[in-house]
C-alpha positions in Angstrom: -43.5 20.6 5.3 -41.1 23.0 3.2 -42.2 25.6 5.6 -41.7 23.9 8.7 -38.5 22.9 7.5 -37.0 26.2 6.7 -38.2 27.2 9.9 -36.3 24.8 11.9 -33.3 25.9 9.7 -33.9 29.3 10.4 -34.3 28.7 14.4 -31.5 26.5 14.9 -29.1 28.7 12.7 -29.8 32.2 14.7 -29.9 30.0 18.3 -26.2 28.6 17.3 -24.7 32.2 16.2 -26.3 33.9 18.9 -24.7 31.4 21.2 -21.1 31.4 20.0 -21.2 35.4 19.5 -22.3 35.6 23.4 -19.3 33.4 24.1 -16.6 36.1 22.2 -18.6 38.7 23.5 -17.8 37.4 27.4 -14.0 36.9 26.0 -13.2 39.9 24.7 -15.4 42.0 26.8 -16.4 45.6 26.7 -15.0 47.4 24.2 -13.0 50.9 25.6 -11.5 52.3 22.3 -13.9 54.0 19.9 -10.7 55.3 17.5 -10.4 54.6 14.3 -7.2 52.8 14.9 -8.5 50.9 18.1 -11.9 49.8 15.8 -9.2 48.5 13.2 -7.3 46.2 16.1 -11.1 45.4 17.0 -11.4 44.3 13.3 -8.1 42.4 13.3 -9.2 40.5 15.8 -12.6 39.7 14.8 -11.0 38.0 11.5 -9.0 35.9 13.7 -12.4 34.3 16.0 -13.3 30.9 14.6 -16.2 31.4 16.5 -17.1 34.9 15.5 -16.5 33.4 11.9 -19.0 30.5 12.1 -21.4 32.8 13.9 -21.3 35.1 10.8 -22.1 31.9 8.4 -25.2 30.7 10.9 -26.2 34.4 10.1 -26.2 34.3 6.3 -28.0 30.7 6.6 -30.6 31.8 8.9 -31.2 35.1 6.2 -31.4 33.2 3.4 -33.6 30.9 5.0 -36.1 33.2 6.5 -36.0 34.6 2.5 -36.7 31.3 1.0 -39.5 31.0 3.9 -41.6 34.4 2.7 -42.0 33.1 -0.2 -43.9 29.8 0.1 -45.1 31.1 3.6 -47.9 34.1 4.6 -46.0 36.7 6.5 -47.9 36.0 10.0 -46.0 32.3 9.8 -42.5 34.0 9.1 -42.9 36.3 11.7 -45.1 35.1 14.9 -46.7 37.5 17.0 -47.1 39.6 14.3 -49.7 41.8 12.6 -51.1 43.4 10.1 -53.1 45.8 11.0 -54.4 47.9 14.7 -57.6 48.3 15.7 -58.2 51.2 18.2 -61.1 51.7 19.9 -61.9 55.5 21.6 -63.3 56.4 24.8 -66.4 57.1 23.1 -66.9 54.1 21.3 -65.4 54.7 17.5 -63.4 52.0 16.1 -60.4 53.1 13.8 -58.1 50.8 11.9 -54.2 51.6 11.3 -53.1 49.0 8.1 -49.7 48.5 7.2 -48.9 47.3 3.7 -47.5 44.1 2.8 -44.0 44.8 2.9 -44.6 45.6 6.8 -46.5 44.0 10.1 -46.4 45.0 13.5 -44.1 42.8 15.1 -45.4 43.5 19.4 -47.5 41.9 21.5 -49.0 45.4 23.4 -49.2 48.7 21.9 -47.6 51.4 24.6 -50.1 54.5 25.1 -47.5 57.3 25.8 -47.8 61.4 25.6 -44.7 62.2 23.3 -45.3 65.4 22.7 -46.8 67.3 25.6 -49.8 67.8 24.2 -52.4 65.8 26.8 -53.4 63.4 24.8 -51.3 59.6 24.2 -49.5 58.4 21.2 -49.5 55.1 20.3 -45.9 53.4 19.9 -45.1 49.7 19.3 -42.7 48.3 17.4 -43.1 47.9 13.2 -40.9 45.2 11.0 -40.7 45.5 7.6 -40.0 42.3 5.6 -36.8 43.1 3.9 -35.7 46.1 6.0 -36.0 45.4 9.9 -37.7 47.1 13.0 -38.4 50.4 13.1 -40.2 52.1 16.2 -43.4 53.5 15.1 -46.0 56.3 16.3 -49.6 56.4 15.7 -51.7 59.6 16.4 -54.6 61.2 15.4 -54.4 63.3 12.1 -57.4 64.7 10.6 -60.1 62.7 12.3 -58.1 59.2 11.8 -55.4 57.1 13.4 -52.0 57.1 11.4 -48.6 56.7 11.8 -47.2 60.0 11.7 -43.3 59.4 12.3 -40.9 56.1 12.8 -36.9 55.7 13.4 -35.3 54.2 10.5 -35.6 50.2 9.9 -32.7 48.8 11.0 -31.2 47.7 7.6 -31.6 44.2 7.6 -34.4 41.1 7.8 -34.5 39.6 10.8 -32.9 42.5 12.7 -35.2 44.0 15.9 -35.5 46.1 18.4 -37.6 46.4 21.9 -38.6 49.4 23.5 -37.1 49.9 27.3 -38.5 52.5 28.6 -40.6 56.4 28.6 -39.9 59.1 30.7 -38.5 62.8 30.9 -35.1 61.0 31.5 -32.9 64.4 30.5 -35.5 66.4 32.4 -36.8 68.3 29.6 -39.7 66.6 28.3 -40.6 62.6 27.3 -38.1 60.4 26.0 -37.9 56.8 24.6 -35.0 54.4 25.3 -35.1 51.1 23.3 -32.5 48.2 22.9 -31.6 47.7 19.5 -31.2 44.1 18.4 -30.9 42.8 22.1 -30.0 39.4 21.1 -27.4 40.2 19.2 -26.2 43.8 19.4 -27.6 45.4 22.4 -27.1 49.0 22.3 -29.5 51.0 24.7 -30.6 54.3 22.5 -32.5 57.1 23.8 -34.4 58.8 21.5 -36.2 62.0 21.0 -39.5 63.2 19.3 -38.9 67.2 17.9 -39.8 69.2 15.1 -42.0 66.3 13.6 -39.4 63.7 14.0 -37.5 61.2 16.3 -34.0 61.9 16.7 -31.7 59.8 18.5 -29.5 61.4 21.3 -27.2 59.3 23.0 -26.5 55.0 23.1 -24.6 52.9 25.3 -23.6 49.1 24.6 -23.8 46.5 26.9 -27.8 45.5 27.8 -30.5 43.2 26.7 -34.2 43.6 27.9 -35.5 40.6 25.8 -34.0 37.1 25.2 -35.1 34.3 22.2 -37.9 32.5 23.2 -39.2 35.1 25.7 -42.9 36.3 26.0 -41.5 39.0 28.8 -41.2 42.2 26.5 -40.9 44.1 30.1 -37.7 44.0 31.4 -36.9 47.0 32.1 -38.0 49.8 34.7 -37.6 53.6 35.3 -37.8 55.0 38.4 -35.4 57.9 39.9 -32.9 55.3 41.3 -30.4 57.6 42.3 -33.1 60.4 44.0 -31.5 63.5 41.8 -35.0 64.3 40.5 -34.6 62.8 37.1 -35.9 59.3 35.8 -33.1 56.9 35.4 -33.7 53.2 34.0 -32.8 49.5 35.1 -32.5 46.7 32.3 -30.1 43.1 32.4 -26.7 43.3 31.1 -26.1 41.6 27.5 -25.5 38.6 29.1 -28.4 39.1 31.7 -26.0 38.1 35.1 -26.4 42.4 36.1 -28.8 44.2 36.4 -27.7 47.5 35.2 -28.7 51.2 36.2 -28.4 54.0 33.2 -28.9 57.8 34.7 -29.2 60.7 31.4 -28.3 63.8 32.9 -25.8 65.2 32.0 -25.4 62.4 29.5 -26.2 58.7 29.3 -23.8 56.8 31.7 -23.8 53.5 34.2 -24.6 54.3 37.8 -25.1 50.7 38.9 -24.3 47.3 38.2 -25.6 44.5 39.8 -24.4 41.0 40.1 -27.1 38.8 39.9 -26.3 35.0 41.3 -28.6 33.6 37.6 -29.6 35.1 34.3 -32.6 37.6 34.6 -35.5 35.6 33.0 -38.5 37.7 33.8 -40.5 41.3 33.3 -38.9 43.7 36.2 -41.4 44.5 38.4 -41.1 48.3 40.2 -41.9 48.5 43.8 -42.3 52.3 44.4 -40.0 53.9 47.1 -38.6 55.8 48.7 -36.1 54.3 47.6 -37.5 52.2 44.8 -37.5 48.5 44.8 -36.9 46.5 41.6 -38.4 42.9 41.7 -37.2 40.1 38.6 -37.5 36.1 38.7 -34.0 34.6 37.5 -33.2 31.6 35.1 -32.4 29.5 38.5 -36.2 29.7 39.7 -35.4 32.3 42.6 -36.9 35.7 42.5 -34.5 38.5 43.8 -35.7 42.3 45.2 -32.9 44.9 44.7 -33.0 48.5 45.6 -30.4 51.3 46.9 -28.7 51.3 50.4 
């Protein structure tokens, strides 16, 4: 009952300052000035939202709730569709398990198969939360005859905190990349990330996008497809607020080449039709499914 309870607490109290920081965030909108002295107004401002304030408090409640709740709770009832452990299964039959210890589970419902580093044969990425540290993006390859994780980005700092993978492609044009959204209910910051010299590196972010919303099972909402036909991969995910749908090119750096009004909230996986020109397909919040694609 303690465990159900804490749980409610928990839900309610990350619902509630997820909902009042999405209303500031539509207030204030996107922010311009990156200075130190225009991230000090930012600041001043911030202390003066009532909202922004109990948002904060429904963030410390829900933390020390989800605290209290590891510790009368197993990990898999703390964190739902969660693991602790993979299981992969070759070609050829041979079954190898990748075990995390019990600080960590997996926290994904598919693993993504994806060729990192050139080398013909697929990675395995999907998405690893540690219990007091937050997401990290993990990769699993083969190491002397076994599976292992060989690299990850850094946990995101906090419990609770999360990230979801948008996207893999040669989006610079000089070899595979990964884009993810880090904390898309709360912060989403679109990152593009590199693997090189036995580590991921991140190159570039951009605010402004979610490709997952609480209470979701669609962990694909997002799509890359040369959008813009200048040879490269470029990549469609919602807004923050999921009313646009939003088109990021790399080259020569990460920057907006569309934004689409959409007449609900995007609400499902993005489906790609391939072109010429590509077609994106996505189901809204209103019911109505919508097809979008270049003139």
């Amino acid at each position: 009952m303690k465990a159900w309870l804490l749980l409610a607490i928990i839900v309610g109290s990350t619902v509630t300052a997820d909902l009042l920081q999405s209303h500031e965030m539509k207030r204030h909108g996107e922010i311009q000035d990156f200075r130190p002295r225009g991230l000090g107004r930012l600041l001043g401002v911030m202390a003066r939202k009532k909202n922004l304030i109990l948002a904060v408090i429904c963030m410390a409640i829900s933390f020390f709730a989800f605290m209290a709740l590891v510790q009368v709770a197993d990990l898999s009832f703390a964190v739902p569709a969660s693991a602790g452990s993979l299981v992969i299964e070759t070609r050829a039959g041979k079954r190898f398990t990748v075990r995390l210890k019990d600080d960590a589970v997996f926290e994904d419902l598919a693993p993504r198969l994806v060729d990192l580093d050139g080398d013909g044969r697929d990675e395995i990425v999907l998405v690893k939360s540690y219990l007091r540290r937050g997401a990290a993006l993990a990769v699993i390859a083969q190491r002397r005859g076994n599976y292992e994780i060989v690299v990850e980005t850094p946990p995101l700092g906090q419990p609770g905190r999360w990230l979801a993978p948008a996207g893999f492609a040669p989006f610079t044009g000089d070899g595979m990349k990964i884009a993810l959204v880090r904390q898309p209910h709360t912060l989403g910051a679109l990152e593009l990330w590199e693997w090189r010299d036995g580590r991921l590196q991140k190159l570039a972010a951009l605010a402004g996008f979610a490709n997952h919303f609480a209470g979701s099972d669609a962990l694909a909402m997002s799509a890359a497809a040369d959008f813009d036909g200048d040879g490269a991969a470029d990549l469609a995910l919602p807004s923050f607020d999921r009313t646009q749908l939003r088109i990021v090119s790399f080259k020569p750096e990460m920057h907006e080449i569309a934004a689409v009004p959409l007449p609900a909230p995007a609400a499902t996986d993005l489906a790609l039709i391939p072109g010429p020109p590509p077609l994106i397909a996505l189901g809204l919040a209103d019911g109505s499914l919508v097809t979008i694609g270049r003139n």
